[in-house]
N, C-alpha and C positions, 0 to 999 in steps of 0.2 A: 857583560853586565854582572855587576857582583853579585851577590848570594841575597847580604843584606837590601839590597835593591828590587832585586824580583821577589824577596818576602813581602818588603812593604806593597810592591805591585799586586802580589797574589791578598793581602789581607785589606786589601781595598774592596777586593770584588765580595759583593754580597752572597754571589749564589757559592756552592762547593766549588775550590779549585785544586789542584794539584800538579808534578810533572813526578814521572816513573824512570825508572832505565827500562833499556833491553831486558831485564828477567822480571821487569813488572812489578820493582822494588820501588817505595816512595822514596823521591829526594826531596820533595815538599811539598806542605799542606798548608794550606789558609787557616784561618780561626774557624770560620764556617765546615771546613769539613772536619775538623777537631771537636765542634760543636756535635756535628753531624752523629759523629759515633762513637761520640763520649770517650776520647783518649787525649793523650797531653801528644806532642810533637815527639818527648822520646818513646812513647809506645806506639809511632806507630812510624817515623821515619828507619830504611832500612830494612821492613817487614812490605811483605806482600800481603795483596789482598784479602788469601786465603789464611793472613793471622791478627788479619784486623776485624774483618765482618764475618755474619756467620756462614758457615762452609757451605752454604748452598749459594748465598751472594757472593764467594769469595771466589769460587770458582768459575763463577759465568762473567767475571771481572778480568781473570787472569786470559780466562779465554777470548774477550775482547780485545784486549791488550793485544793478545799476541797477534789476533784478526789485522788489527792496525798496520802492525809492527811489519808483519810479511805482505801485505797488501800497500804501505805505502803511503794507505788512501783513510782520509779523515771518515771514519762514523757517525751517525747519531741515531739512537734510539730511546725508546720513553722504558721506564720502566718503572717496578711496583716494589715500596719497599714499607714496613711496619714501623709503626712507633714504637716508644718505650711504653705507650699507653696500648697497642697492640691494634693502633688504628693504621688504615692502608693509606702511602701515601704513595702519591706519581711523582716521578719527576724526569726531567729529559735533559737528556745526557750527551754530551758530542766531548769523543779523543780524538784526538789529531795524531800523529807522527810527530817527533822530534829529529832532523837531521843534524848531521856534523860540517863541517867544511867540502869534505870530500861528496858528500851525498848519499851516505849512509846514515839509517834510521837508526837512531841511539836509546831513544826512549819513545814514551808518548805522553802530551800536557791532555787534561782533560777538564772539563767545566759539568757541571749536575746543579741545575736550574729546579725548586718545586714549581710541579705545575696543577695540586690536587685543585685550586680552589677553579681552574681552568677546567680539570676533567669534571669538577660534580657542576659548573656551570653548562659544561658541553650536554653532561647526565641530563640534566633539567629542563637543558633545550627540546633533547629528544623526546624528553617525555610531555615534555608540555606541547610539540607539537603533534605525539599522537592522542594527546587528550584533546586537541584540538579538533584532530582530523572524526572524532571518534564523536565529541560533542556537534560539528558541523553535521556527520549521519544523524544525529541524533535529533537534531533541530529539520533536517532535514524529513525523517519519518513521521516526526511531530506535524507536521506541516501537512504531507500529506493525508496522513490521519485525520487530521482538520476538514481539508478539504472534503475528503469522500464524507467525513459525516456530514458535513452542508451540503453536498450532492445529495446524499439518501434522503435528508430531510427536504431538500429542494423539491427532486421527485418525488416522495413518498405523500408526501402531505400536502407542500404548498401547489406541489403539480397537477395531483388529484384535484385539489379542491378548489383551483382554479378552471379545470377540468370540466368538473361537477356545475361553476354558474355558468361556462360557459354554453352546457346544454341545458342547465335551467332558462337563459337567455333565449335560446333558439324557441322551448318549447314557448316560453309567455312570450314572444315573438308571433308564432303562429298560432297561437288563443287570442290576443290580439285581430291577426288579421282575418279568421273566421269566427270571430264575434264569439269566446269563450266566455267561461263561467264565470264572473266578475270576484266573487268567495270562492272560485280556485284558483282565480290569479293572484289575489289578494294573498293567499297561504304560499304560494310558488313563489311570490315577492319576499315574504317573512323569509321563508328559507335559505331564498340567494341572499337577505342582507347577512342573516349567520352565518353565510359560509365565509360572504366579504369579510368579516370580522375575526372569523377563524385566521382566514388567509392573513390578514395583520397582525395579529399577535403572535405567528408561525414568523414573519417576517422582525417584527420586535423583538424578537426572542433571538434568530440570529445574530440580527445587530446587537443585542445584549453580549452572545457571546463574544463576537469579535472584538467588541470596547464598552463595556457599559457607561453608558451617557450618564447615571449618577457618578460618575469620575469624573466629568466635564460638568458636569450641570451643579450638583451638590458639594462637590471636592472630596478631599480624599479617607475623611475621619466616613460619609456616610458608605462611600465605597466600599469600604472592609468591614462595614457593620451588616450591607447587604452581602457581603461575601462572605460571611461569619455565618448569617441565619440561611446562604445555601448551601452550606458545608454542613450545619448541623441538619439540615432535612436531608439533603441524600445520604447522609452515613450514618446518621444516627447517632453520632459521637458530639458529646461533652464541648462545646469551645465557649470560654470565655473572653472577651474582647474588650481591653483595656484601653481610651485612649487620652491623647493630653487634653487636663485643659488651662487654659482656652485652647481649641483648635487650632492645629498649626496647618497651613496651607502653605508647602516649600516648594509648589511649582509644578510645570507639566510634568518633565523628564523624571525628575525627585518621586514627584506621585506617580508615574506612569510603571518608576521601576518598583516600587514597595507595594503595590497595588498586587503587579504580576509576580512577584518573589513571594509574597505571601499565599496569590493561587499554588505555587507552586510546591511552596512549602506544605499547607493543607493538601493538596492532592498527593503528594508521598508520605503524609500522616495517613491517609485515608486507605494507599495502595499497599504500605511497609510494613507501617507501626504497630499492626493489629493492638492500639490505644482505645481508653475508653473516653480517653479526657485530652483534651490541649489545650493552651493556652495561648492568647497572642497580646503583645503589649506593645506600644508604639510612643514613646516619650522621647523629650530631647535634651541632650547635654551636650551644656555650650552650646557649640554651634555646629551639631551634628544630630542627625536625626535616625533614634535604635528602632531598628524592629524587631523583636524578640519572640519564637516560634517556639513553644516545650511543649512536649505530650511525653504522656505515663506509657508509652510503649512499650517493646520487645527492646530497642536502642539496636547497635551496630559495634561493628570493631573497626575501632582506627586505626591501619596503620600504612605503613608500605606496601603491604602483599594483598591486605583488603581489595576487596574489589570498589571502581570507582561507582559512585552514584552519579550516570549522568544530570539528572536534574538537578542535584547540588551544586555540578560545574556550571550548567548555566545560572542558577541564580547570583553564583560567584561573580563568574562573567559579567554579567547584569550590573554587580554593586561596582566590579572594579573600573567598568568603561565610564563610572561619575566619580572617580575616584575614590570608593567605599572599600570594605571589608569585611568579609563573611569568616565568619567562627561559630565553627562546628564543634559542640562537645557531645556525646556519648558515649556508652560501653555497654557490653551485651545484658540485659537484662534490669535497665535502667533509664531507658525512655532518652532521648535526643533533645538537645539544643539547636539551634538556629539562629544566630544574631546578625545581622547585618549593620554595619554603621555607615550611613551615609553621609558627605559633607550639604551644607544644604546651601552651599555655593562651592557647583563640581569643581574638582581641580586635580590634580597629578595623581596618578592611581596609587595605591596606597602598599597591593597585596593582601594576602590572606594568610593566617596564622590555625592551627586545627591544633583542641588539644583533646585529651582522653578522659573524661569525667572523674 
């Protein structure tokens, strides 16, 4: 094959190509590997590696070379090399052996493929699924946390005072049947009906937690205004509550997620922020629906090393499985954002974008 022939074969190929002799000297390079490391074909046909790249790459080059060359046996491994901008790049790399007619190794051809945007998707996988595994504990102790508190108040309160009529029962049972004091039954009757009465609004109160019925019954603007005035009685903190009008009602799912993203949101305002004030605003553009969270808090640091806020991931979670997006802005001593945008007809998850105030 002529010379001119395997040039043009070799500057076809996209990724880096080349072929070496036996001393590991180039007899040619593609445009891509001339790109590669910024030299023309005459600085760097005739020279080895260690006077092409710099002497730490150049010699862990000559030394695979030669790996090749006395083994025979075709290589590949990935390896780590910088920019001209001084960013890490991957890329994987397979030499072969070159033989002669007789079956003697004469050189070695070689190919260097980038594979960065592969390792920081590999990066990403791994991390998103220990944020997964870490948000499922996390939903997970949420849950049970749940539960025992509706257990304590099950027995604490509603089991007592279920308790309670059912011995007031037994007693005006037997005043009854030995002909009792008609004005002490009368008062034993008052009693058990306020206990019945306790006992339902202990049970109302549950069911409030678990879904409140003004989400179903009134929809979703009176819902976060009832959510706004028990955020401001247990904490004491500032919320003002903005919403569209006319009132927009974009459905179960839609409300069931802005509904819970915004508990969620105030209860890390309430736990974090040490805030005096927050804000919540619920408007829509286009055909998406914002809900926007700010308080005058302590804020956070955004970055890769930060620690994560689970709660933030699930409300993320939250917006991404209706095809939303949550945007986080703060910085230390600046109070936090919160925006979610939901489509208010779900459709292809969107992602999420974080930036730095």
């Amino acid at each position: 094959m002529s010379n001119v022939l395997q040039q043009a074969i070799l500057d076809n190929i996209p990724d880096q190509a080349w072929l070496k002799d036996a001393e590991s000297r180039y007899i040619q390079v593609n445009d891509a590997f001339m790109t590669a490391c910024g030299l023309t074909a005459e600085q760097i046909l005739g020279k080895t590696p260690s006077d092409v790249w710099p002497t730490d790459w150049g010699g862990r080059y000559v030394d695979t070379d030669m790996a090749v060359i006395a083994s025979g046996q075709r290589m590949r491994y990935e390896e780590q090399r910088f920019s001209a901008a001084g960013e890490v790049r991957w890329f994987d790399t397979i030499k072969a052996p070159v033989f002669d007619e007789q079956g003697k190794v004469v050189g070695t051809a070689g190919i260097s493929r980038e594979i960065t945007d592969r390792k920081h998707a590999e990066q990403e996988l791994r991390e998103s699924r220990a944020q997964l595994r870490e948000l499922s504990a996390y939903l997970q102790s949420v849950r049970e946390e749940e539960r025992t508190r509706i257990a304590r108040e099950l027995h604490d309160e509603l089991g007592q005072t279920l308790t309670a009529i059912q011995l007031g029962l037994g007693a005006l049972d037997n005043a009854v049947r030995n002909g009792g004091d008609a004005e002490a039954m009368r008062s034993g009757l008052s009693g058990l009906v306020a206990l019945a009465d306790n006992a339902s609004r202990s049970v109302q109160r549950l069911a409030t937690d678990l879904r409140p019925p003004i989400l179903d019954g009134l929809g979703l603007g009176a819902a976060l205004e009832w959510q706004t005035e028990a955020f401001v009685e247990r904490t004491g903190i500032t919320c003002e509550l903005v919403l569209p009008q006319p009132p927009v009602q974009p459905g179960g799912e839609i409300e069931t997620a802005v509904f819970r993203i915004m508990q969620e949101a105030l209860t890390n305002v309430a736990r974090h922020a040490e805030a005096t004030r927050a804000e919540v605003t619920l408007h829509l553009d286009g055909d998406r629906l914002i809900l926007r969270v700010v308080d005058n808090g302590k804020g956070m640091l955004l970055s890769s090393t930060a620690p994560r806020r689970l709660g933030i991931v699930g409300m993320r979670e939250r917006a991404y499985m209706l095809g939303g997006e949550l945007r986080l802005q703060s910085s230390p001593g600046h109070g936090t954002q919160i925006e979610v945008s939901l489509p208010l007809q779900s459709g292809d998850n969107t992602g999420e974008e974080q930036k730095g105030a």
